[in-house]
C-alpha positions as CSV (number, residue, x, y, z in Angstrom):
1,X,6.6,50.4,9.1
2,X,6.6,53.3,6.6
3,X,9.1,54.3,3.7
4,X,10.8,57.2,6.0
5,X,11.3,54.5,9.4
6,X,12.9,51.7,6.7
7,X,15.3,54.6,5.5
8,X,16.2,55.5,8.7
9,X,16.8,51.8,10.5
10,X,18.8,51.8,7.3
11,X,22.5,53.0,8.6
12,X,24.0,51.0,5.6
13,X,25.6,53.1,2.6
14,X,23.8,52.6,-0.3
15,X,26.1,54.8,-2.8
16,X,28.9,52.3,-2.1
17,X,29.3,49.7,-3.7
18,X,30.0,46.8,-1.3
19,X,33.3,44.5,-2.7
20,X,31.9,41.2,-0.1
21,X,28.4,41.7,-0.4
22,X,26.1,39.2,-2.6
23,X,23.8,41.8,-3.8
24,X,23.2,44.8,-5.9
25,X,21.2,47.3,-4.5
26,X,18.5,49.2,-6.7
27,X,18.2,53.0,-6.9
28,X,15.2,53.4,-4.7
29,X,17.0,51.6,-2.2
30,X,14.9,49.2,-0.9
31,X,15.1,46.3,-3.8
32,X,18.3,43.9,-3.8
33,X,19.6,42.0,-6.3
34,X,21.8,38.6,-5.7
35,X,24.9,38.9,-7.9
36,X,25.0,35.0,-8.4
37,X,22.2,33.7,-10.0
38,X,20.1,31.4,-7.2
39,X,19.3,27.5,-8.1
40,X,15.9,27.2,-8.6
41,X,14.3,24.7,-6.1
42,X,12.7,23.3,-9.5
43,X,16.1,22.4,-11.6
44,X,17.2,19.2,-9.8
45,X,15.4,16.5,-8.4
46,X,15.7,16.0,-4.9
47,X,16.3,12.4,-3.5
48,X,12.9,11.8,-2.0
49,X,11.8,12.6,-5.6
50,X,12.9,9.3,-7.3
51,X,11.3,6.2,-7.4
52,X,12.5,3.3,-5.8
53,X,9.5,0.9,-6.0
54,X,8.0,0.2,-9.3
55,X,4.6,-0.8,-10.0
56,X,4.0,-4.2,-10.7
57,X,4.0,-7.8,-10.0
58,X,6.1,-8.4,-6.7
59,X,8.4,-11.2,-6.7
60,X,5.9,-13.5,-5.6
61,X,3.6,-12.6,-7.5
62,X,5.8,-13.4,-10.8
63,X,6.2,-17.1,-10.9
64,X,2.2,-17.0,-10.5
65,X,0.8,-19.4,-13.6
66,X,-2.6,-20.7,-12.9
67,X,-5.5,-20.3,-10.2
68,X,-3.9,-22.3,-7.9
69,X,-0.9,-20.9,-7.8
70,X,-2.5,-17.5,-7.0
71,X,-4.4,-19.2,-4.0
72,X,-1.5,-20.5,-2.3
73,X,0.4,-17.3,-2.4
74,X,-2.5,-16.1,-0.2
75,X,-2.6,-19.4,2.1
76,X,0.7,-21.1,2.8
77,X,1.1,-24.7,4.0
78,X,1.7,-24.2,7.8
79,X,-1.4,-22.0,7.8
80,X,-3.5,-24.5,5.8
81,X,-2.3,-27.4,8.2
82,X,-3.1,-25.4,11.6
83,X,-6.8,-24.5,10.6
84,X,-6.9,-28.2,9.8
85,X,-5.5,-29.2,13.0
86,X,-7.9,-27.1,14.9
87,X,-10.9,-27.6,13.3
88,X,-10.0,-31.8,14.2
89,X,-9.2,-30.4,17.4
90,X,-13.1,-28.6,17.6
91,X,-14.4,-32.0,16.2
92,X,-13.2,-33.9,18.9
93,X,-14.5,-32.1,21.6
94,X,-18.2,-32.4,19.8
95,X,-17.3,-36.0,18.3
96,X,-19.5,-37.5,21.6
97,X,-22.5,-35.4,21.0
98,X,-23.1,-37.6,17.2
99,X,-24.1,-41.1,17.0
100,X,-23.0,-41.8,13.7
101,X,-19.7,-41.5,13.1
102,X,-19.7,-40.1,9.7
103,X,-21.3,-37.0,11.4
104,X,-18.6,-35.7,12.9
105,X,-15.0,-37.5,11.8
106,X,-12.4,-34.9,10.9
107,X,-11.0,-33.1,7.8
108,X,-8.1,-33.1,5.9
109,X,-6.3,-30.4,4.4
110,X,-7.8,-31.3,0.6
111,X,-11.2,-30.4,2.5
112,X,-10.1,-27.4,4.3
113,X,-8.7,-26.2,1.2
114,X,-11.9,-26.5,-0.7
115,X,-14.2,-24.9,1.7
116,X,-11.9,-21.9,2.1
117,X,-12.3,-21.5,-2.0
118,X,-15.9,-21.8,-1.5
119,X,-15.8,-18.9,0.7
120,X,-13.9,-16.7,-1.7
121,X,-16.2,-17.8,-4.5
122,X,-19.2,-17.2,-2.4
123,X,-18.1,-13.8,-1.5
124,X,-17.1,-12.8,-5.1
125,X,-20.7,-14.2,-6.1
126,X,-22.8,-12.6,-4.1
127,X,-21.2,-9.2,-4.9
128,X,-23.3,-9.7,-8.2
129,X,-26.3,-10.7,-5.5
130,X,-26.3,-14.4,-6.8
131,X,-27.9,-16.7,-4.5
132,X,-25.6,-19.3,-2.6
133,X,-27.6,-22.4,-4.3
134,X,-26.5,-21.2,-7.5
135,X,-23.1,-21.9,-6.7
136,X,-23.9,-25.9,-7.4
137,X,-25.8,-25.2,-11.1
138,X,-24.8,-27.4,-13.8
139,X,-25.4,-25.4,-16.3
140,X,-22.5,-23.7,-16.4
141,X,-23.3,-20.0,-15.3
């Protein structure tokens, strides 16, 4: 749309000046001006803005005081005591395949407990590619 067509959609008198209107117009008639300053989307912080979940330890995770602690966080009791009661449950069905039985007798939560921190230690190992036997070293490393 050119100058001319703007100025004559335009029926609007631009040499009065308007008592209910919310702007100033300009001399070349085109540019508007608000009479009341217009809030910056910038000057208050809108609600989504503020922060209702700080960073840190959650509630759990604040009463944590040793190694043990943090593991149970991770495993509870009831979980702990259903692995065991299905892996006894696997054992049982097998139990007739052994002759000895020492080979096959089941586990109790103290055992299941360990091997599931062997896991986690075998898999934070072996991210620095140390061999599984190394896990049983005495020397300390």
């Amino acid at each position: 749309m050119t100058l001319i067509q703007k100025l004559m959609v335009t029926t609007h008198d631009f040499n009065e000046e308007d008592e209910n209107s919310n702007q100033f117009i300009t001399k070349d008639r085109l540019t508007t001006w608000h009479k009341n300053s217009l809030k910056s989307k910038f000057s208050k912080l809108s609600a989504n803005s503020i922060v209702r979940i700080f960073p840190g330890a959650k509630q759990q995770a604040k009463n944590i005081q040793n190694e043990v602690d943090a593991f149970m966080t991770l495993f509870t009791d009831e979980m702990i005591e259903h692995v065991t009661k299905c892996t006894n449950i696997q054992i049982l069905k097998v139990r007739h395949q052994y002759v000895r039985e020492r080979n096959a007798k089941d586990v109790t939560k103290i055992e299941i407990l360990a091997f599931i921190g062997l896991l986690l230690l075998t898999g934070y190992k072996t991210q620095n590619h140390t061999h599984f036997l190394d896990l049983w070293t005495t020397e300390g490393t």
